[in-house]
N, C-alpha and C positions, 0 to 999 in steps of 0.2 A: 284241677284237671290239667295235665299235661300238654303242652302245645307242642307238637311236629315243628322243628326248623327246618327252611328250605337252605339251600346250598349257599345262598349269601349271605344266611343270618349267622352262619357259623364261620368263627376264627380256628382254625388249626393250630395248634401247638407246634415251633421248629426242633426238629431233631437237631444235636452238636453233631453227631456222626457222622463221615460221609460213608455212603454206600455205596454202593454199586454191585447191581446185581448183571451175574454171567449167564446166561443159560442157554446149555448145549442141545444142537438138533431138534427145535421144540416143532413139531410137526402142523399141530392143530393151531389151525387162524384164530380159533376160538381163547386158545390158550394166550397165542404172542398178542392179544391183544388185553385179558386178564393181566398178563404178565407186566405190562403196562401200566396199566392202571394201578395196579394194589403197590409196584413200585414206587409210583408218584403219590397214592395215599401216604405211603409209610418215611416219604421224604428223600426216598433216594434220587440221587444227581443224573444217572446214567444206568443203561439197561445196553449189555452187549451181547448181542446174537450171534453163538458161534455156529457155523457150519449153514447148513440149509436150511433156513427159516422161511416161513410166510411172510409175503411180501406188505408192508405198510398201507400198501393202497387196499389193498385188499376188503372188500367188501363186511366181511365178520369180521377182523383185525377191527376197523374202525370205528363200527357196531361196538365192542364190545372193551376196546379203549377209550371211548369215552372221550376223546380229544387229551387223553394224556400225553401222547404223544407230543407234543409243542410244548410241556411243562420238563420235557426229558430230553437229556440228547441221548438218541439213540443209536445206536454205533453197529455194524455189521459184521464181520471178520471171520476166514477161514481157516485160520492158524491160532490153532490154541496156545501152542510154545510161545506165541508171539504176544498175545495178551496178558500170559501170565509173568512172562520176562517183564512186559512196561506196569504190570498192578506192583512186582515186586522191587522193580526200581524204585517207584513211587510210594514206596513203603506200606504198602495193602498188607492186614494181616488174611490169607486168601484161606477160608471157612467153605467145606462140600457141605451140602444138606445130604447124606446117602446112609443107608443100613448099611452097617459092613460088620466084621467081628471085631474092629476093634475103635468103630465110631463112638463120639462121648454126648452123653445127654444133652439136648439145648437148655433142658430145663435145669438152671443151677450154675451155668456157664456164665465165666466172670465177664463180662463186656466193657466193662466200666472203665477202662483202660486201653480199650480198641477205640480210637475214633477213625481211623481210615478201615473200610472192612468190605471186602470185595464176596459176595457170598454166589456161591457155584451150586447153581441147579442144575440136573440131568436131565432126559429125554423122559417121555411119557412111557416109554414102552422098556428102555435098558437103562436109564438114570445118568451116571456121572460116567466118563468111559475113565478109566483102571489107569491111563497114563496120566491124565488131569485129577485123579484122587492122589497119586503118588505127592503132587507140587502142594499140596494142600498145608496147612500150619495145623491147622486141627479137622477133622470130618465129625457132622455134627447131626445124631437125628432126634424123634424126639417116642417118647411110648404113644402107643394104642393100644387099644383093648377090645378092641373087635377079631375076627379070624382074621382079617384083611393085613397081610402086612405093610401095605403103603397106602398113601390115596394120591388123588391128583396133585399134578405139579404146582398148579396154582395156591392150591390148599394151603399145601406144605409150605410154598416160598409164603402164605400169609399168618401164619403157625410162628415159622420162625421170623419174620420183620418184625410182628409183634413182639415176641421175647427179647431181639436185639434190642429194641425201641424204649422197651418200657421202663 
């Protein structure tokens, strides 16, 4: 019979990778505070909130990160040009999560060769905005097979950590 581990009896495996996840205009507290957390699950260093985010203290944010936050630095910033100039200085290969018509499958996608990888999530409602897809090295989504053509951000940013991850 199978035993339930609680959170101390388990050792996490280290990612070589560094990550860092971007994510623009994320509206929902509920969201910047998922986004957090499944960050810090999948091993990433840093989590930067471009434009108007929910603020950390935030009552659902905290709820719902889980105290990831103290495992992450978490960085604020309203200048996209400006985030993406210092990932590219720093040799970031910079990856959108977005549908577009000419984005490439995550599934099958070589990583294995990327170990700095700054990955760019959109907003809940318009996703990546069209100037911060342009800087991208690759835009990357993945199939569904339901009528939905997307689902939540969250989802999706733990869709793809897992395939960069694994």
């Amino acid at each position: 019979m199978p035993i339930q581990l609680t959170h101390n009896e388990v050792t996490n495996t280290k990612t070589n990778k560094e990550i860092i996840v971007v994510a623009e205009e994320i509206r929902s507290p509920d969201n910047v505070g998922m986004i957090l957390r499944v960050s810090e699950a999948f091993g990433c260093k840093k989590v930067i909130f471009l434009g108007d985010t929910a603020d950390l203290e935030n009552r659902r944010v905290k709820r719902t990160a889980r105290s990831a936050d103290k495992e992450l630095e978490v960085l604020f910033n309203q200048h996209s040009h400006e985030v993406i100039q210092h990932l590219k200085e720093e040799k970031f290969n910079l990856f959108g999560l977005e549908i577009t018509d000419d984005s490439l499958p995550l599934k099958g996608f070589d990583f294995t060769e990327r170990n700095k990888i700054a990955l760019f999530i959109g907003n809940e409602r318009n996703g990546i905005d069209f100037p911060i897809l342009k800087e991208m090295d690759a835009i990357l989504h993945f199939d569904l097979f339901g009528k939905n053509s997307s689902i939540n951000v969250v989802n999706a940013l733990s869709v793809a950590l897992y395939e960069i991850t694994r």
